[in-house]
C-alpha positions as CSV (number, residue, x, y, z in Angstrom):
1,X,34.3,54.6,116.0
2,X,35.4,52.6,118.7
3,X,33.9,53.5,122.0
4,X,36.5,51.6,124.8
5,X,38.3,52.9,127.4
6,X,41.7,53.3,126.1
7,X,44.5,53.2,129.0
8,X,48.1,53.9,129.1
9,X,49.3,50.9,127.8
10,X,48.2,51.5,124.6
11,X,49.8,54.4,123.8
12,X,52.8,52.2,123.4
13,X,53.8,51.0,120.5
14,X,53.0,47.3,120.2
15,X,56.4,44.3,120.6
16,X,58.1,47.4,122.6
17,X,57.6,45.2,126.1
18,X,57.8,41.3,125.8
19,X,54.0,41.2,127.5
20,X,52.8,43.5,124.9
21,X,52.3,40.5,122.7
22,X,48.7,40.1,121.7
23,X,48.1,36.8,123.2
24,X,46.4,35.0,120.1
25,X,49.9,35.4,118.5
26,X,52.1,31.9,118.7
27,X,55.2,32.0,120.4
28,X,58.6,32.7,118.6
29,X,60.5,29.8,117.6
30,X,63.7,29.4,119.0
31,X,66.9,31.3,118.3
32,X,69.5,28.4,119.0
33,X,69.4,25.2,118.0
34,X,70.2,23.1,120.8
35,X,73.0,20.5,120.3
36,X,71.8,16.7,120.4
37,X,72.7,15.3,124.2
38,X,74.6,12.8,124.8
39,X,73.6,9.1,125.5
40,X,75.3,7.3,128.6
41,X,77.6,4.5,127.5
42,X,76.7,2.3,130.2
43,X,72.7,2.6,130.4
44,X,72.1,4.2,126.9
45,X,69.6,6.7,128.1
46,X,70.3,11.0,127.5
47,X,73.2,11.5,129.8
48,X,72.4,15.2,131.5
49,X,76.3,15.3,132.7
50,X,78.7,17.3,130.8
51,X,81.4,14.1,130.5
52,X,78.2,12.0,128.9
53,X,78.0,9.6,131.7
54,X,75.9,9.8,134.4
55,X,77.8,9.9,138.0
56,X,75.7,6.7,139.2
57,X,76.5,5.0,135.9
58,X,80.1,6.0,136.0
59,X,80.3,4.5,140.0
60,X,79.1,1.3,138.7
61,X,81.7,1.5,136.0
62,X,84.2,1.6,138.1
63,X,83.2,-0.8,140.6
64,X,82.7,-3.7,138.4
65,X,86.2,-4.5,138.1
66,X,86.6,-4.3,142.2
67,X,83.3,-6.5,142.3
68,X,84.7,-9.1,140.1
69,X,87.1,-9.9,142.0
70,X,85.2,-9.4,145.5
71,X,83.3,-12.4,144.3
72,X,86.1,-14.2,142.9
73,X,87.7,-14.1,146.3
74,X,84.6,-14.9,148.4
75,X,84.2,-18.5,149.6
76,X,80.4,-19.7,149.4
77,X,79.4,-20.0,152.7
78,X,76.4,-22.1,153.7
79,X,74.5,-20.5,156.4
80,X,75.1,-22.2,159.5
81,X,71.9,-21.6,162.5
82,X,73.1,-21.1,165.6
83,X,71.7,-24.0,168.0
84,X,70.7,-21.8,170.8
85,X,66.7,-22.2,171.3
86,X,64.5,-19.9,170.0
87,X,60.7,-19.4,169.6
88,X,61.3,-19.4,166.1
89,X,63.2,-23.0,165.7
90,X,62.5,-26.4,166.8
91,X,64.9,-29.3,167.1
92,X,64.5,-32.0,164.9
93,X,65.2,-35.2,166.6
94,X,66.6,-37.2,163.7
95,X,69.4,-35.3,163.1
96,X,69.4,-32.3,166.2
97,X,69.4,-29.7,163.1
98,X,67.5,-26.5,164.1
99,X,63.9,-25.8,161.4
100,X,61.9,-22.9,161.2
101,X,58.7,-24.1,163.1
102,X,56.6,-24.1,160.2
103,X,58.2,-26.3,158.4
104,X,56.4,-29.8,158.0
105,X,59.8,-31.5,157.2
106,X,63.6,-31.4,157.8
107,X,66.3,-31.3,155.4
108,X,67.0,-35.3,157.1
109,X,63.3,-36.2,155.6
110,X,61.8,-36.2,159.0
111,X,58.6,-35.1,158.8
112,X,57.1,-33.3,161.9
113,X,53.6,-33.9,163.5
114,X,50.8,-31.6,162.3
115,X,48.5,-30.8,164.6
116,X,45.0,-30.1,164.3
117,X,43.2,-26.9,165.0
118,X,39.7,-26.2,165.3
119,X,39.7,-23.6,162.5
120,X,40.9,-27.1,160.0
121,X,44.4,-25.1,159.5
122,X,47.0,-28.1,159.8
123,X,44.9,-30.8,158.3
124,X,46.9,-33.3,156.2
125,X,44.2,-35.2,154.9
């Protein structure tokens, strides 16, 4: 005889309550099958969207048209440098151009004077 204290709960019959399960029984499998997702068109990966397309993917879809011919349309501009001073330019004096002061050289082929630091940064031996 089994000598437990025996409590409310177990007057009930067992599966009448979903938590009533014993808990070394597996879970149920499941009722529905769900239906395969969808992959997106446009990046291939499961869409979570109803239409099958993801809303980014779909933006980008309908962009690229517009883009194309954005870029079409577009002259290639070289970056032109203003030639106010700065702290960050220096004039070259072959050609006036403004450089970035760490460059060693100008798009001319002048090549600027190095100088030496204590610390041995700058040497061009």
């Amino acid at each position: 005889m089994e000598s437990r204290i025996r409590g409310w709960y177990d007057t009930l019959p067992i599966g009448e309550f979903t938590w009533q399960v014993p808990m070394n029984q597996k879970k149920p499998g499941p009722m529905y099958t769900t239906p395969p997702r969808k992959i997106c068109p446009v990046c291939g990966q499961v869409s979570y969207s109803p239409a099958g397309v993801h809303p980014q993917c779909a933006e980008l879809q309908a962009d690229e048209k517009r883009m194309k011919k954005l870029k079409a349309k577009k002259p290639d501009k070289s970056v032109t440098l203003d030639a106010t001073p700065s702290a960050w330019r220096k004039p070259c004096p072959k050609c006036g151009a403004q450089v970035h002061v760490r460059k060693a050289q100008c798009e001319c082929g002048h090549k600027f004077v190095v100088q030496r630091t204590k610390s041995g940064v700058g040497d061009n031996d």
